[in-house]
C-alpha positions as CSV (number, residue, x, y, z in Angstrom):
1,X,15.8,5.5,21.2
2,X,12.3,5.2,19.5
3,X,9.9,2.1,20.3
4,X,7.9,2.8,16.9
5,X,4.3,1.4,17.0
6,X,3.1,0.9,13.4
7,X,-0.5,1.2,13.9
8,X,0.8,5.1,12.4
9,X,1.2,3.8,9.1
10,X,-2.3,1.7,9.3
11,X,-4.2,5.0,10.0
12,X,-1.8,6.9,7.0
13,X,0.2,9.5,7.6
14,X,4.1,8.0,7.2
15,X,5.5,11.8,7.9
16,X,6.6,10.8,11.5
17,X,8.0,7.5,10.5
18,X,10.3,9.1,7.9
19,X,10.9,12.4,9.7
20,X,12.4,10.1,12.9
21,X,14.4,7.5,10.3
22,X,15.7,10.9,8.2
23,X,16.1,13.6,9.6
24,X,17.1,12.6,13.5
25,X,20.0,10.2,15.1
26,X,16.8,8.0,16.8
27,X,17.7,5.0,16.8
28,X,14.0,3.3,15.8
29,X,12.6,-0.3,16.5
30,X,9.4,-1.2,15.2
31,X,7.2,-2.9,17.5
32,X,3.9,-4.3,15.7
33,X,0.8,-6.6,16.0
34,X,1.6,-10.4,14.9
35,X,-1.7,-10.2,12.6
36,X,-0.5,-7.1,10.7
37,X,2.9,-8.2,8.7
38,X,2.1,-5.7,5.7
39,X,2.8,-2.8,8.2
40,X,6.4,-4.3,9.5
41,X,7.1,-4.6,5.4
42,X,6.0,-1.1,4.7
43,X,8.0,-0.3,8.0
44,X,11.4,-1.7,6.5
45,X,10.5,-0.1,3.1
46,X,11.3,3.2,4.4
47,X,14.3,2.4,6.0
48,X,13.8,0.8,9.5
49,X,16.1,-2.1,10.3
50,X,15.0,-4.0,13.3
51,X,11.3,-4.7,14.3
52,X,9.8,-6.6,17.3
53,X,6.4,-8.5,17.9
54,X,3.9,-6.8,20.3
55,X,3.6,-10.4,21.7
56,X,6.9,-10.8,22.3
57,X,7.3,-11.2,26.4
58,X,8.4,-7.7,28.9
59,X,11.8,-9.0,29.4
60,X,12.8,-9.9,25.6
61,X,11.0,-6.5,24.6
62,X,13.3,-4.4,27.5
63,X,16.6,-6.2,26.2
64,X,15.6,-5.6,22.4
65,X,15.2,-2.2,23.2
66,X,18.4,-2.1,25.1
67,X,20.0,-3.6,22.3
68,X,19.2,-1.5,19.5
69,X,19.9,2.0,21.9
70,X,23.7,0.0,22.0
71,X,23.4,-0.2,18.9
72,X,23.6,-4.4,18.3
73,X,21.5,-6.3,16.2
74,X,18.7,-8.1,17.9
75,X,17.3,-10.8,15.3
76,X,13.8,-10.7,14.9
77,X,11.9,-12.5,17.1
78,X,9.6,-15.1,15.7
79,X,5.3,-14.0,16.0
80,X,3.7,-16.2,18.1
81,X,1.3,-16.7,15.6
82,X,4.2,-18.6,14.2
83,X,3.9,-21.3,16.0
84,X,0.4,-21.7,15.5
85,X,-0.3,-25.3,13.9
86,X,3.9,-24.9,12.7
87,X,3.2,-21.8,10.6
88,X,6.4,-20.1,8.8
89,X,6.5,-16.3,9.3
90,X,5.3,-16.1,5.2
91,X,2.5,-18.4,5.9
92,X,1.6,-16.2,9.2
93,X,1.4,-13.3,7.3
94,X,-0.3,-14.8,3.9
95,X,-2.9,-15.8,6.5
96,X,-3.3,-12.6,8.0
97,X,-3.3,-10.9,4.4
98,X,-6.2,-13.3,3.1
99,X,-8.1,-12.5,6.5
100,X,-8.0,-8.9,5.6
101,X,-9.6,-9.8,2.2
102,X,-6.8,-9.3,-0.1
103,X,-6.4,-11.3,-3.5
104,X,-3.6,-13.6,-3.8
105,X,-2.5,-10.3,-6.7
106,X,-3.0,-7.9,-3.5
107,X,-0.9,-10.1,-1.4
108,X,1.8,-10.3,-3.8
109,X,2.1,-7.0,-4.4
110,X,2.0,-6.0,-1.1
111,X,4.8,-8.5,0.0
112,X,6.8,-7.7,-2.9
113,X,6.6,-11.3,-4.7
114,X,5.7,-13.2,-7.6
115,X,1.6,-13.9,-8.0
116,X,2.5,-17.6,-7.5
117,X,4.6,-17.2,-4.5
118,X,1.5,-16.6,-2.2
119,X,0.0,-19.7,-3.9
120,X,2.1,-21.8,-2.8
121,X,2.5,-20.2,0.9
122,X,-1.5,-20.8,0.8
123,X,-1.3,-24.4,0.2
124,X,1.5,-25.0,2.8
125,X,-0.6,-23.3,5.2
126,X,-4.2,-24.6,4.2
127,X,-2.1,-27.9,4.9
128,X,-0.8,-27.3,8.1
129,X,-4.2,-25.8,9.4
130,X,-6.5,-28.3,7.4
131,X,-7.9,-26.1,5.6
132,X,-9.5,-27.0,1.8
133,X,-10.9,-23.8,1.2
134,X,-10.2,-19.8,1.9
135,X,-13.0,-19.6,3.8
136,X,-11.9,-22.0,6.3
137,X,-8.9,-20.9,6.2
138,X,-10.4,-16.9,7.2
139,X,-12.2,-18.8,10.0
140,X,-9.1,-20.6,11.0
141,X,-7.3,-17.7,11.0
142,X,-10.0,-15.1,13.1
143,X,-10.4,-18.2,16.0
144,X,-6.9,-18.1,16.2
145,X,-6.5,-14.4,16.5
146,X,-5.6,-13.2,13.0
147,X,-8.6,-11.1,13.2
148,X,-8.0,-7.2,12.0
149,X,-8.8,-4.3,14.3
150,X,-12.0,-3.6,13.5
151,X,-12.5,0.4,13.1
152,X,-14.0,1.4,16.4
153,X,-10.6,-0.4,18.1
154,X,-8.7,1.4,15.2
155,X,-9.9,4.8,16.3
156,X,-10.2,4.6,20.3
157,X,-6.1,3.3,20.2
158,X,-5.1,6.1,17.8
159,X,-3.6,8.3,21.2
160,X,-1.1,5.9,21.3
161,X,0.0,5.0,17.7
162,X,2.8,6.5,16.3
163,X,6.3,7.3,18.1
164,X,7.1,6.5,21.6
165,X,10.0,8.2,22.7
166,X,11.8,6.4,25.6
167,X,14.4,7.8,27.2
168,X,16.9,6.4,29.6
């Protein structure tokens, strides 16, 4: 059993991602930030199947992990972010695209969509958030914790990206 952390494929190298989902029996559940949905998609891109929210409370992490070492499906669990202002997980992770400073092209590409779809997740959220503009919507989104690791955070955490392997 492998509690994947995906911070790994923020910093680049994907090798031990795809060595544990290829070439080992590891059963592998990715465990990522609520602000940082473009790493759970690249995540399930190259093969993982279940994925849980670094928010997501002790107990309901230790019995997702149980879970997927049994081998049962465990649902995702909705980001807390989610439930920010009545977000949808797409609006949560337009958000956090936009406060990263991607075009609505970059944020379609990146989530695999058409260059309208984040349009319209944008006005749903601007909406729900009242926002009229993507700069509000950035500030929104940063007071309310959508703000990305900056690169001093990025490097002092990179001991502990990457695989965890937990045993039983």
């Amino acid at each position: 059993m492998v509690l994947y952390d995906t911070l790994g494929l923020h910093l680049g190298d994907i090798s031990d991602l795809e060595h544990l989902l290829n070439e080992t029996s590891a059963k592998v559940l990715i465990f990522s930030r609520d602000t940082r949905p473009d790493l759970r998609a690249k995540a399930y891109s190259l093969g993982a199947s279940a994925w849980v929210s670094m928010s997501l409370h002790a107990g309901d992490l230790v019995r997702s992990i149980e879970a997927t070492a049994a081998g049962e499906p465990i649902g995702e669990h909705e980001d807390r972010m989610s439930a920010v202002a009545g977000l949808t997980s797409r609006e949560v992770e337009v958000l956090a695209l936009i406060t990263q400073g991607l075009s609505n092209q970059e944020i379609a590409a990146k989530l695999v969509m058409s260059v309208n779809t984040p349009k319209s997740h944008i006005r749903q959220a601007y909406r729900k958030i009242e926002a009229t503009t993507r700069s509000q919507a950035v500030r929104w989104a940063i007071t309310h914790g959508f703000a990305p690791a900056d690169e001093t955070s990025l490097a002092e955490s990179a001991t502990t990206s990457g695989a965890l392997d937990l045993t039983r």
